[in-house]
TIRO-281368 format. One record per residue (C-alpha): residue in three letters; x, y, z; residue number from 1. Coordinates in steps of 0.02 Angstrom, whole numbers, plus 32768, in hexadecimal, padded with zeros to 4 digits. Each point is the difference from the previous one (the first is absolute). Last residue first. Layout:
   aa    c1    c2    c3    i
  Ala     X     Y     Z  NUM
...
// end
This chain:
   aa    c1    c2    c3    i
  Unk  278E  0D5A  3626  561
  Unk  803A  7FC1  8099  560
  Unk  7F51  7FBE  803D  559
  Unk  7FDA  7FB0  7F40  558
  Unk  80AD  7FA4  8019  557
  Unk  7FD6  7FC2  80AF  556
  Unk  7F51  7FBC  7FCE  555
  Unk  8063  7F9A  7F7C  554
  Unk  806A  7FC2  806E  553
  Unk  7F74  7FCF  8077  552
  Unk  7FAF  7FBF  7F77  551
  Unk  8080  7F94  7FC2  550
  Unk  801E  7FD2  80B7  549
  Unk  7F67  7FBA  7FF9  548
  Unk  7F5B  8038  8057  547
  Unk  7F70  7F8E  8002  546
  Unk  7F59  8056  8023  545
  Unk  8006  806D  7F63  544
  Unk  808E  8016  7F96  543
  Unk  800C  80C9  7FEA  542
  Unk  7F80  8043  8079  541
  Unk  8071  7F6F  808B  540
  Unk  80AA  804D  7FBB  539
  Unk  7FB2  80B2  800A  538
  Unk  7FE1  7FD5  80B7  537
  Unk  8090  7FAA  8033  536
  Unk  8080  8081  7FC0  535
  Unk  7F85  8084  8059  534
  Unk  8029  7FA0  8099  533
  Unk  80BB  8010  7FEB  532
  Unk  7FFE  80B6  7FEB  531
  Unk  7F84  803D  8082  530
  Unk  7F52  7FF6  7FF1  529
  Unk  7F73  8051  805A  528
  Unk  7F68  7F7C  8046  527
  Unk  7F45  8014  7FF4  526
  Unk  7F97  7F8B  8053  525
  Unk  7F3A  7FBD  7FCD  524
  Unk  7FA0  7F9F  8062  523
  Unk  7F98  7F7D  7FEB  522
  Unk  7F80  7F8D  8061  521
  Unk  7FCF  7F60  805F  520
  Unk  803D  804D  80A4  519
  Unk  80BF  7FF5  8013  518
  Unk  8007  808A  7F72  517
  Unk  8046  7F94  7F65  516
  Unk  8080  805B  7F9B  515
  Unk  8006  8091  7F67  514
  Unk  8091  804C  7FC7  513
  Unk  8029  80B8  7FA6  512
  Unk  80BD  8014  7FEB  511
  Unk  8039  80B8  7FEB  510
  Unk  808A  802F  7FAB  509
  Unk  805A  80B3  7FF4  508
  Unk  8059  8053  7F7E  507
  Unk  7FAD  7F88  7F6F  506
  Unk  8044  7FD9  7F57  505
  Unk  7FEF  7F45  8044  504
  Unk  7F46  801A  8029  503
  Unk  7FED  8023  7F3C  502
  Unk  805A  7F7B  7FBE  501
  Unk  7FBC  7F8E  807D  500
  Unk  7F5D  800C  7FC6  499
  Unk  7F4F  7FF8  8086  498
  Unk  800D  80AB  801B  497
  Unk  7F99  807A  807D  496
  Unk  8079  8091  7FE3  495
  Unk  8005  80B4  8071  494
  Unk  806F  8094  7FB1  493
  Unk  803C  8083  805B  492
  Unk  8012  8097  7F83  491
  Unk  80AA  803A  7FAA  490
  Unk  805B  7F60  7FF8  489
  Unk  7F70  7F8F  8013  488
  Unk  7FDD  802D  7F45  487
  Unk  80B2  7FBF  7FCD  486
  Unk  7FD7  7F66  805A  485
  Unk  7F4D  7FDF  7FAA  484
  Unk  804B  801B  7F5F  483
  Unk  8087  7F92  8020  482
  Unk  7F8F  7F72  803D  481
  Unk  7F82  8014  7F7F  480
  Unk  8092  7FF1  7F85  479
  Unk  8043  7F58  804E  478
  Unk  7F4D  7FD1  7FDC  477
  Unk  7FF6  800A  7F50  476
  Unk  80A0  7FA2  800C  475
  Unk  7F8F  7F64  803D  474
  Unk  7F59  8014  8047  473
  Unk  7F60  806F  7FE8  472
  Unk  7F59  7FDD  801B  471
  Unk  7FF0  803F  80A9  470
  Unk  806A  808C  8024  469
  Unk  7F8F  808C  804A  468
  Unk  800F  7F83  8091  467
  Unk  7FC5  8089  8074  466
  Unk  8066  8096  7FCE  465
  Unk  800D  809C  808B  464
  Unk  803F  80A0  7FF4  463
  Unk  8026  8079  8090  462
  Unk  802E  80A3  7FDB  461
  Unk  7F74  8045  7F8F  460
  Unk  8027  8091  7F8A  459
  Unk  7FCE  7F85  7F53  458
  Unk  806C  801F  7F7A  457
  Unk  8064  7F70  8029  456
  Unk  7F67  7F96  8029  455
  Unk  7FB2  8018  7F5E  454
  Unk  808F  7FC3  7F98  453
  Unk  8025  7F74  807B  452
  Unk  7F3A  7FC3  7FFA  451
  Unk  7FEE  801E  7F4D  450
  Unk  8097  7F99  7FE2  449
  Unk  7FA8  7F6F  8070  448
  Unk  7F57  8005  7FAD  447
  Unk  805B  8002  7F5F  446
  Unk  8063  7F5A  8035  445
  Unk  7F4F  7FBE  8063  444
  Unk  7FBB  7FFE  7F4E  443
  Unk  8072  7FCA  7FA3  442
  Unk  8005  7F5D  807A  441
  Unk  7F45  7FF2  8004  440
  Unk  7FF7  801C  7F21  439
  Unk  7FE5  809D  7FD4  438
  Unk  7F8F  8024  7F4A  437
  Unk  7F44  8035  8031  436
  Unk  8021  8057  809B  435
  Unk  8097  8065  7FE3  434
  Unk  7FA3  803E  7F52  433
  Unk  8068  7FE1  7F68  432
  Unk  808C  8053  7FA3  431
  Unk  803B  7FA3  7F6C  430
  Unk  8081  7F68  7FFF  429
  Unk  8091  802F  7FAF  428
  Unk  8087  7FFA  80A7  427
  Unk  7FC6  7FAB  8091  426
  Unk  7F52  7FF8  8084  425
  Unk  7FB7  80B2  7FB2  424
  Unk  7FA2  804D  8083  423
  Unk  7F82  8081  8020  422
  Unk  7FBD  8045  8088  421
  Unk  7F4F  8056  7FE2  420
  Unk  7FC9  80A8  804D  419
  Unk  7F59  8039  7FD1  418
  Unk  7FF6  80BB  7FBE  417
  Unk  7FAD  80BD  8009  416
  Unk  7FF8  7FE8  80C9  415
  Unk  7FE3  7F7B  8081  414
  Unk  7F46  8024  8013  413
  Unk  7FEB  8008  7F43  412
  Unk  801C  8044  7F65  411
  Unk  7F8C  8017  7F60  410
  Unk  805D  7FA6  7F8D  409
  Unk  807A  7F90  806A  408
  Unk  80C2  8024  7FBA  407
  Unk  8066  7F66  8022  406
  Unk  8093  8023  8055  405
  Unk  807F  7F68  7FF6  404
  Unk  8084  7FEA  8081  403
  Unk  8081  7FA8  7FA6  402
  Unk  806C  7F62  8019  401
  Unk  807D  7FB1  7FA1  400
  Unk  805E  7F56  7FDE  399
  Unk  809C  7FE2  7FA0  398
  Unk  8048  7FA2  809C  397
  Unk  7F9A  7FDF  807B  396
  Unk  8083  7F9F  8068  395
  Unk  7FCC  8086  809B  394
  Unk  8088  8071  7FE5  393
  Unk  7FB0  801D  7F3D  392
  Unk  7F4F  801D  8053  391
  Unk  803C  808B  8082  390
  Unk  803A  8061  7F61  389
  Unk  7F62  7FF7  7FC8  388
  Unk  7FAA  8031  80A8  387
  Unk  8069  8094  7FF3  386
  Unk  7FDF  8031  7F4C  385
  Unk  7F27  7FD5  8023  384
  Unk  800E  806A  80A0  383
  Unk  8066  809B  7FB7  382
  Unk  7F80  7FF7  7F52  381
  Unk  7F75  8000  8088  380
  Unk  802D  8088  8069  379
  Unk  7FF8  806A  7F5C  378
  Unk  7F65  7FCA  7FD2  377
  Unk  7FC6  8003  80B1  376
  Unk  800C  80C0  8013  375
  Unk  7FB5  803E  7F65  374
  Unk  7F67  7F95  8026  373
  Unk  7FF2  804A  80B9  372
  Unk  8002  80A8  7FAE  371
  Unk  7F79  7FE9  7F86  370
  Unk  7FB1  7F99  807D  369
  Unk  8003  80B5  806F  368
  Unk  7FBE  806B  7F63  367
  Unk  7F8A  7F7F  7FDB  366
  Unk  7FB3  7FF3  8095  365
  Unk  7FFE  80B7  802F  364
  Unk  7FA1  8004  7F42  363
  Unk  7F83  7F90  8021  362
  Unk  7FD0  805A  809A  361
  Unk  7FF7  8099  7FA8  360
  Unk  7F9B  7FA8  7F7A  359
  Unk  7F7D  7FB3  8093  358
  Unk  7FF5  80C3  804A  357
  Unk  7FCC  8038  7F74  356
  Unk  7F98  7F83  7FCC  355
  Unk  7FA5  8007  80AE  354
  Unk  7FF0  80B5  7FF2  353
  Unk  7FB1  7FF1  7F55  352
  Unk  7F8E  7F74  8049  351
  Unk  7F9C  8087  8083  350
  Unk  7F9A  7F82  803B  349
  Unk  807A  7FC7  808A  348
  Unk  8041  80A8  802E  347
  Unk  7F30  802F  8017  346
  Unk  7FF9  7F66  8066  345
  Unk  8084  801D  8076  344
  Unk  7FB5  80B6  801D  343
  Unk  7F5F  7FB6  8029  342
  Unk  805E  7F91  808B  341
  Unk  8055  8097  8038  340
  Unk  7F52  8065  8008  339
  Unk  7FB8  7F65  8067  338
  Unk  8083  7FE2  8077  337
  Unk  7FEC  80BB  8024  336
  Unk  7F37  7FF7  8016  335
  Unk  8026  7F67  8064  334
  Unk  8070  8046  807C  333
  Unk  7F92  8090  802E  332
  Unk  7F73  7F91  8004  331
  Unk  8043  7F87  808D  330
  Unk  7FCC  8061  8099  329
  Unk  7F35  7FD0  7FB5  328
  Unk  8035  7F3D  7FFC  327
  Unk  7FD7  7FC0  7F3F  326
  Unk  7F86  7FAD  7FA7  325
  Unk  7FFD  8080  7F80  324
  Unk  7F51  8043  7FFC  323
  Unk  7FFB  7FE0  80CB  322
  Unk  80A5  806B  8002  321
  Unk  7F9E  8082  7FA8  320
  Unk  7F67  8000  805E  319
  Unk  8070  8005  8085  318
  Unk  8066  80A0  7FDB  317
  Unk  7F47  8051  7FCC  316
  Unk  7FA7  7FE6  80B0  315
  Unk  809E  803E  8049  314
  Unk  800C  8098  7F98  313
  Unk  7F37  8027  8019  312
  Unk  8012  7FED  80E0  311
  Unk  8078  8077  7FDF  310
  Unk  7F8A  8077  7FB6  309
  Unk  7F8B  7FE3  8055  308
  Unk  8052  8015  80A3  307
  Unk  8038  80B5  7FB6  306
  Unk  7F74  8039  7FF6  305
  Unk  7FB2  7FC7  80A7  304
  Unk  8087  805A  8058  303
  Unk  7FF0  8012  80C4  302
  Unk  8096  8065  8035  301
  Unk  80B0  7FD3  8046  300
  Unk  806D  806C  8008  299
  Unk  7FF3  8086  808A  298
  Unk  7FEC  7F62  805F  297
  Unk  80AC  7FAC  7FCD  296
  Unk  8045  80B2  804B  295
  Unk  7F8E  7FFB  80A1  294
  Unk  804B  7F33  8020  293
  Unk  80AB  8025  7FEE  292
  Unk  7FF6  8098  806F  291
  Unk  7FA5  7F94  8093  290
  Unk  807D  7F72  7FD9  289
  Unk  8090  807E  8032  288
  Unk  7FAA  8054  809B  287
  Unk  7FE2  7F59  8029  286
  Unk  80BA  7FBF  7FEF  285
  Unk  8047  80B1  805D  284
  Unk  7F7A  7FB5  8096  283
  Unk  8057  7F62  7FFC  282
  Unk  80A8  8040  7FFA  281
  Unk  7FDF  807D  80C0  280
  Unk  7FAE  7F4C  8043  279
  Unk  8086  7F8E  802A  278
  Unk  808D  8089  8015  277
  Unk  7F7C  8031  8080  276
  Unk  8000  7F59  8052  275
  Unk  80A4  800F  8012  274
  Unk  8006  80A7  803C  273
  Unk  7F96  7FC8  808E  272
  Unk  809A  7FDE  8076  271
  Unk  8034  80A9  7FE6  270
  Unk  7F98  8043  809A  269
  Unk  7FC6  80BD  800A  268
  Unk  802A  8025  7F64  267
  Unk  7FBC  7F82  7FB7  266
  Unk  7F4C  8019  8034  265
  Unk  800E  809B  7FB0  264
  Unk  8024  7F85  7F5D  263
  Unk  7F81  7F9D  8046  262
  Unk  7F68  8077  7FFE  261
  Unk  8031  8030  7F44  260
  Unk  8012  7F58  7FBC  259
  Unk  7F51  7FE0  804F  258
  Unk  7FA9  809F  7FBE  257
  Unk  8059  7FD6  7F55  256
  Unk  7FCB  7F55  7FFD  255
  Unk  7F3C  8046  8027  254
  Unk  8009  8074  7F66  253
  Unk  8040  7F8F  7F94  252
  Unk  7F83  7F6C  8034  251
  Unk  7F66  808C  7FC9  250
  Unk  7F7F  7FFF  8084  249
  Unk  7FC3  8096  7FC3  248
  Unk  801C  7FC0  7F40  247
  Unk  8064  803D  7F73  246
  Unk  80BB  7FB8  8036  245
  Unk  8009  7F31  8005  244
  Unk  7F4B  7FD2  8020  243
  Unk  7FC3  8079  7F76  242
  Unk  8090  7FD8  7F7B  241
  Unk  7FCD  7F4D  801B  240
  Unk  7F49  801A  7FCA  239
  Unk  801C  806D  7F7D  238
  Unk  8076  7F78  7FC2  237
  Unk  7F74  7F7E  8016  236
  Unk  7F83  8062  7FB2  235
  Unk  8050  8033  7F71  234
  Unk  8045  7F54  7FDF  233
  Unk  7F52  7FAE  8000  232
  Unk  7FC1  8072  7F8D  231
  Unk  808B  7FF4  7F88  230
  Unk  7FEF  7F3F  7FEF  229
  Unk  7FEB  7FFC  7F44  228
  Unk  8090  8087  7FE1  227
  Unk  807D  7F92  8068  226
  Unk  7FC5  7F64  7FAF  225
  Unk  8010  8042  7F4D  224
  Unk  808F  804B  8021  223
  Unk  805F  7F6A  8035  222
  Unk  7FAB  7FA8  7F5F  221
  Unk  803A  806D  7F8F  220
  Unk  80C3  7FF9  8047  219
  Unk  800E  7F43  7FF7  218
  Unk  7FAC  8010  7F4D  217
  Unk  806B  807C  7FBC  216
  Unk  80AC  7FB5  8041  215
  Unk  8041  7FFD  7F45  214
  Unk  7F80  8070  7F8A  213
  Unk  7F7E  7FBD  7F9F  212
  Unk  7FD4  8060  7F7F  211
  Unk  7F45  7FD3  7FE0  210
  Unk  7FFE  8041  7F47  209
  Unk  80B8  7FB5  7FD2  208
  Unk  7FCB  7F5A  8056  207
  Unk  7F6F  8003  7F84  206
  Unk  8046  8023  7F59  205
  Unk  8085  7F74  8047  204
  Unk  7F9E  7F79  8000  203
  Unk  7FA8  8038  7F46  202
  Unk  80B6  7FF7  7FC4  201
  Unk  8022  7F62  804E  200
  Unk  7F6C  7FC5  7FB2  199
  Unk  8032  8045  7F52  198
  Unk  80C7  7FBB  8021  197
  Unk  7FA7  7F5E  8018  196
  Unk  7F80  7FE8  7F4F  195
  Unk  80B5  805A  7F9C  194
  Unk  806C  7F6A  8054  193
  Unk  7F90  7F81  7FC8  192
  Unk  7FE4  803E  7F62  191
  Unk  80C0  801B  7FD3  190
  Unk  8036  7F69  8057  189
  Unk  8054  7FA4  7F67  188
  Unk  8057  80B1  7FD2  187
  Unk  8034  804B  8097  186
  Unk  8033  7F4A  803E  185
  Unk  8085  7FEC  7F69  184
  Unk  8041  80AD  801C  183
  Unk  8028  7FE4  80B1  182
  Unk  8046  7F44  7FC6  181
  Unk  806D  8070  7F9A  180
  Unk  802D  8063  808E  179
  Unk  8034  7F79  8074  178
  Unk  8060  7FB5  7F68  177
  Unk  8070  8083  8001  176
  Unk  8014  800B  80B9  175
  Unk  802F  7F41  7FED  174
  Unk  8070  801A  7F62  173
  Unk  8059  80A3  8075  172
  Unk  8010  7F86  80A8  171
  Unk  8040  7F74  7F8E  170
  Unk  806E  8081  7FAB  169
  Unk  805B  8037  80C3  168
  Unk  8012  7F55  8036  167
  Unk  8066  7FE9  7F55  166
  Unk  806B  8094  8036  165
  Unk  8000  7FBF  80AC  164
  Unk  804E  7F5C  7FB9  163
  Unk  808D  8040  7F7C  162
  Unk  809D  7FD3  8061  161
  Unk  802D  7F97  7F6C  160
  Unk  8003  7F63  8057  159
  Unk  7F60  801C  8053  158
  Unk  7FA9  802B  7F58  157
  Unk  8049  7F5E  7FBC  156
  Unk  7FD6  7F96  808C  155
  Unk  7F4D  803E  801A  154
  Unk  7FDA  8007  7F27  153
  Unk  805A  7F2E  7FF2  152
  Unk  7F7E  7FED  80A9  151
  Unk  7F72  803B  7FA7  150
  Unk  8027  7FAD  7F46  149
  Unk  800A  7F38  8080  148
  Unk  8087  7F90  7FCD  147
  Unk  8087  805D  805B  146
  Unk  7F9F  7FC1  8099  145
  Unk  805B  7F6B  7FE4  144
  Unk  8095  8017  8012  143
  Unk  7FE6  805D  80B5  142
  Unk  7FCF  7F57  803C  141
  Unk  80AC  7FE8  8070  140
  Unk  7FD0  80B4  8043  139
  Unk  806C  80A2  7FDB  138
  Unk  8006  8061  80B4  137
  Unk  802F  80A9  800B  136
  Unk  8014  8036  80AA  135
  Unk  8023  80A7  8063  134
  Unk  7FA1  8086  7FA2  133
  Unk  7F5F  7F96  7FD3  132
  Unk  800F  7FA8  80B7  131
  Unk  7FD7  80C4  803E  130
  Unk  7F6C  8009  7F99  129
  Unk  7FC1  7F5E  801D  128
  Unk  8011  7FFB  80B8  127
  Unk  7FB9  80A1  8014  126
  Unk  7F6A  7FB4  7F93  125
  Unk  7FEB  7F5C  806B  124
  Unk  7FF0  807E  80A5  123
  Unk  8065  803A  8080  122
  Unk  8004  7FF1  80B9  121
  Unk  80A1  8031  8061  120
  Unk  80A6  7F9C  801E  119
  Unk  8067  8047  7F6A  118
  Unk  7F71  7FD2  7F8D  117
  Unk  7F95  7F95  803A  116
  Unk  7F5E  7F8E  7FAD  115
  Unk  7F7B  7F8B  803C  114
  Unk  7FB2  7F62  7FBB  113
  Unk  7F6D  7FB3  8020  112
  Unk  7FF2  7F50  7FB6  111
  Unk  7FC9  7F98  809C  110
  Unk  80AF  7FB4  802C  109
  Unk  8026  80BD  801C  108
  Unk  807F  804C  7F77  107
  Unk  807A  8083  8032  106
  Unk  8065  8085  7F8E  105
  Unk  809B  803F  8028  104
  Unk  806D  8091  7F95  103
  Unk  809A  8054  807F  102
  Unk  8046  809E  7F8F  101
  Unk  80BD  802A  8018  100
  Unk  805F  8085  802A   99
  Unk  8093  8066  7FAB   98
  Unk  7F9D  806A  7F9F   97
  Unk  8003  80A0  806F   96
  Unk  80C8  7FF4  8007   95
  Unk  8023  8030  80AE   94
  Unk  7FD1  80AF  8042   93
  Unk  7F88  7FC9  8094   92
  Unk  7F64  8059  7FC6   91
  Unk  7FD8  7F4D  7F90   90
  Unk  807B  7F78  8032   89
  Unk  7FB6  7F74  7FB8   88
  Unk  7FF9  7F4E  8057   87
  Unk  7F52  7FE3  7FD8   86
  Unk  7FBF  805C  7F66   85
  Unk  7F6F  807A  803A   84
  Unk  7F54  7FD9  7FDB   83
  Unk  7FA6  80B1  8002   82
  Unk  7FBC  7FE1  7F66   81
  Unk  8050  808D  7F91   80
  Unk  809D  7FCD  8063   79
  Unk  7FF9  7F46  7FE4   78
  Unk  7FE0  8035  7F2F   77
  Unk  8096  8071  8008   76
  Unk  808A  7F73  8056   75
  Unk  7FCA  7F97  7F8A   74
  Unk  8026  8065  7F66   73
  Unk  80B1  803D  805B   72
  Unk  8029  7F3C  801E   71
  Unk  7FCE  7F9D  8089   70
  Unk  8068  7F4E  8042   69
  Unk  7F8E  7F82  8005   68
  Unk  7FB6  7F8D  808F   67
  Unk  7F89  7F72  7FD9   66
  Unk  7F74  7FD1  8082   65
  Unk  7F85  7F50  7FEF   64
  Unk  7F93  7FB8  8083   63
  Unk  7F97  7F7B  7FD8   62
  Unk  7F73  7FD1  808A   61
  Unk  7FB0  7F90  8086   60
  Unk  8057  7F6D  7FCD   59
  Unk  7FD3  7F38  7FDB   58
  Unk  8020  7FF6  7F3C   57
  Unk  8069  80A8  7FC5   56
  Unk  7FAF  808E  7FE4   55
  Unk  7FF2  8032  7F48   54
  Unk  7F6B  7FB0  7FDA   53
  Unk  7FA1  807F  806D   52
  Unk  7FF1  8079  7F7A   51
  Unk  807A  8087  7FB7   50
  Unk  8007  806A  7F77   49
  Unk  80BA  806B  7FD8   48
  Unk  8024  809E  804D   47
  Unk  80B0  8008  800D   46
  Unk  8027  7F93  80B3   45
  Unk  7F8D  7F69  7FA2   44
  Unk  8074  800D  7F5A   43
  Unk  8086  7FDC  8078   42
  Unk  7FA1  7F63  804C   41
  Unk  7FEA  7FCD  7F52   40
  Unk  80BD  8005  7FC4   39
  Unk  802A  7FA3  808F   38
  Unk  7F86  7F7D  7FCF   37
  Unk  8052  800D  7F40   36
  Unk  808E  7FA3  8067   35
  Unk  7F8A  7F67  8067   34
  Unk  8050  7F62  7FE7   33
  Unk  7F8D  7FCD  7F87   32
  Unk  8070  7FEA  7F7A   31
  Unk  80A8  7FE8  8043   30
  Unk  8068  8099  8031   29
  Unk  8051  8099  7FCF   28
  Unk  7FEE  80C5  8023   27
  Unk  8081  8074  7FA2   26
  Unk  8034  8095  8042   25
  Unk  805B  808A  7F78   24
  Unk  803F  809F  8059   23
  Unk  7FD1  8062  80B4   22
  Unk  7FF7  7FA4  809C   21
  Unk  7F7A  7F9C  804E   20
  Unk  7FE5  7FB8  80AE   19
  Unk  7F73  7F7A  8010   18
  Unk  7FA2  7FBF  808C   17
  Unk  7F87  7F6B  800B   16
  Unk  7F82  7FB5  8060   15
  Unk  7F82  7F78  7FE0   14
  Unk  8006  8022  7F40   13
  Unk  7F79  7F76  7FAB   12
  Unk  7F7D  8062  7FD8   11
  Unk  8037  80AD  807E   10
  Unk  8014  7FD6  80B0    9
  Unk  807C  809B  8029    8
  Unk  8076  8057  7F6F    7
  Unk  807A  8081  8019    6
  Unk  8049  8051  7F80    5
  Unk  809B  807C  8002    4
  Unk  8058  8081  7F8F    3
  Unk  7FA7  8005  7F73    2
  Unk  8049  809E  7F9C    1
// end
């Protein structure tokens, strides 16, 4: 439930806070005063678009939070993204959906926006998620959407609970179409595909003789230049080993004497056993490097043979990566690239796979439109009943309303049939499309009834109607009003309403006004009304500017009823 909304430099709201409480609000004013602008700045704190329009002339930035009371869904989604509600005592043993959830979204003069949920960073689609579970809002041009089939299928499919279902045949039509396109290019590309799977064929025929293996040519080449400079390496280490141990003069030899000299030395005076600490590690390090360097010696041998024959595997890995235009330490990844890619093409060509696996697609679809077909005609016959009975409160008497399913041949994206409302305006007039046969104010009736059918089935807390009223007046009116109320007793319901038979069925009253801002401009207030107020205000929506005591009377009367 909306608990709070706080609006800074937004159109024409210079600052505003609101307190709400649960049951039926209305919002009133003059046209232009600014109440579907409250509406907007909400819509901003659940994901809605925004551009720099939105800040008001001469600031820096809008700045929009609403605080709502959680519920157990709520309190999941925070959880799974490490968002927790505000105010909730999780690990302290009090109720763990007793907080609430703090929504603001910010809008620079310069378009940027930024988003927060419960003070940290979030993005548009966190918004949008968690506004889907805390707001349901029913615009003042939701009427007319009912003209268009794809919003009739959204509504319906909503209403009955029945979206991921139809998410779920749109994702088995597209995989079946996937394959038939699959079959489609097999066919059309036969040639084409037969002249590329032969070169990638004669590609591979030769990767498969080299046999590239990964790290070959790092390791090919290291041998080759160790094998090529043998010579050198010989001498060198025979060289070292002769200086170090092998020689007369041999530096082993002469360490030793010295080591030896000092260590008697030593003994004598102990102020030289730091300089033989010094030197006793130095001569264990050439005894070590003199080993290391005998045992790489008993290895290494001039091998002309071998040479050649490295000097062969190189000459062939770069022939090859010359033939391909490739990097020689690449041809191990090639050659697999190019058996997977040959592989591809082989499934490709082979059109009895392709069937088969285009009629096993067609048949997942059909099984799960099957089952999505089964579902809305029963949903429908509960709609089209409800939405008659709606019809007959609403001074529709004798009129009906069904949810048609036509069948579509070969199905579709949406499933095995279109949706079509369909309404009959009063008694003995046939069944026509909603589009063809509603006049504005039949219209915006069945657009309301839908509205309070779907809402009460709908788990959301917070509703919200933005002058879902338009086009009606009179006792159809009084019914909106009732219908409205009753609603507001189980969910908090939010009104934008420009009748006073609605805003007098109200719990609480809120007067939208508009005044000059000292500075060639206008803002926008918000004021709640008590008792005698809310006698002026539906006096002044019933008469107008000029506000009798007839109208106050009557205003009275509608209050007490």
């Amino acid at each position: 439930m909306l608990r709070h909304l706080s609006i800074r430099d937004f159109v024409i709201v210079a600052a505003l806070d609101l307190e709400f409480d649960s049951g039926f609000t209305v919002f009133s004013g003059e046209t232009g005063a600014g109440k579907s602008i409250l509406i907007d700045a909400l819509a901003l704190t659940l994901g809605a678009r925004a551009d720099a329009s939105v800040v008001r002339t001469g600031e820096s930035r809008a700045d929009i939070t609403a605080e709502f009371d959680t519920h157990a869904l709520v309190e999941q989604w925070l959880d799974a993204q490490a968002l927790g509600a505000s105010g909730s005592a999780h690990g302290d043993g009090a109720d763990p959906h007793g907080g609430t959830v703090m929504l603001r979204r910010v809008v620079d003069a310069n378009g940027r926006s930024r988003a927060f949920i419960n003070g940290t960073a979030a993005t548009l689609t966190q918004l949008r998620e968690v506004g889907e579970m805390l707001v349901d809002i029913h615009g003042q041009h939701a009427h007319q959407l009912l003209m268009r089939p794809d919003a009739q299928r959204e509504l319906f499919d909503t209403h009955a609970g029945l979206a991921d279902l139809a998410a779920t045949v749109n994702r088995a039509w597209r995989a079946w179409r996937d394959s038939a396109q699959a079959v489609e290019t097999a066919q059309t590309r036969d040639r084409e595909l037969q002249l590329e799977r032969e070169r990638l064929a004669w590609q591979l025929a030769e990767l498969d003789k080299l046999s590239p293996q990964p790290g070959e040519w790092e390791e090919v080449n290291a041998e080759h230049n160790r094998l090529s400079h043998s010579a050198n390496l010989i001498d060198g280490v025979q060289g070292a080993l002769a200086a170090l141990s092998e020689s007369d003069e041999a530096m082993i030899t002469h360490l030793a004497s010295v080591v030896s000299k000092l260590r008697d030395l030593a003994e004598i005076d102990p102020a030289l056993n730091d300089a033989l600490a010094a030197l006793e590690p130095a001569e264990i390090q050439l005894q070590e490097a003199a080993y290391s360097l005998s045992h790489y010696a008993q290895r290494l041998e001039l091998d002309p043979e071998r040479l050649a024959q490295i000097e062969r595997r190189v000459d062939a890995l770069h022939s090859a990566a010359r033939k391909f235009r490739l990097q020689p330490q690449t041809l191990p990844e090639e050659h697999a690239a190019r058996r997977a890619q040959l592989a591809a093409l082989d499934a490709a060509a082979d059109l009895d796979a392709l069937h088969a696996a285009e009629a096993k697609a067609k048949e997942a679809f059909l099984a799960q439109a099957k089952q999505l077909s089964k579902a809305r005609a029963k949903a429908a016959k509960a709609l089209g009943s409800a939405v008659t009975t709606g019809m007959q409160e609403l001074s529709m008497k004798g009129g009906s309303f069904e949810v048609a399913l036509v069948a579509l041949p070969e199905g579709g994206a949406h499933g095995l049939e279109q949706i079509e409302f369909r309404v009959a305006g009063h008694a003995g007039v046939p069944l026509r499309p909603l589009a063809k046969v509603a006049s504005g104010g039949e219209l915006a009736r069945i657009s309301l009834a839908l509205a309070v059918i779907a809402s009460a089935a709908s788990p959301t807390p917070t509703l919200i109607f933005d002058e879902v009223d338009t086009g009606i007046g009179g006792g159809v009116a009084e019914v909106v009003g009732r219908l409205l109320h009753q609603l507001g007793g189980a969910r908090q319901v939010l009104c934008v309403t420009h009748l006073p038979q609605v805003a007098a069925r109200g719990d609480h009253h809120f007067q939208v006004a508009k005044a000059a801002d000292g500075r060639g401009g206008t803002v926008s207030s918000v004021t709640s009304l008590d008792k005698a107020n809310r006698i002026e205000e539906v006096a002044r929506m019933l008469g107008g500017l000029e506000i009798t005591a007839t109208t106050r009377k009557h205003a009275k009367e509608m209050l007490a009823a």
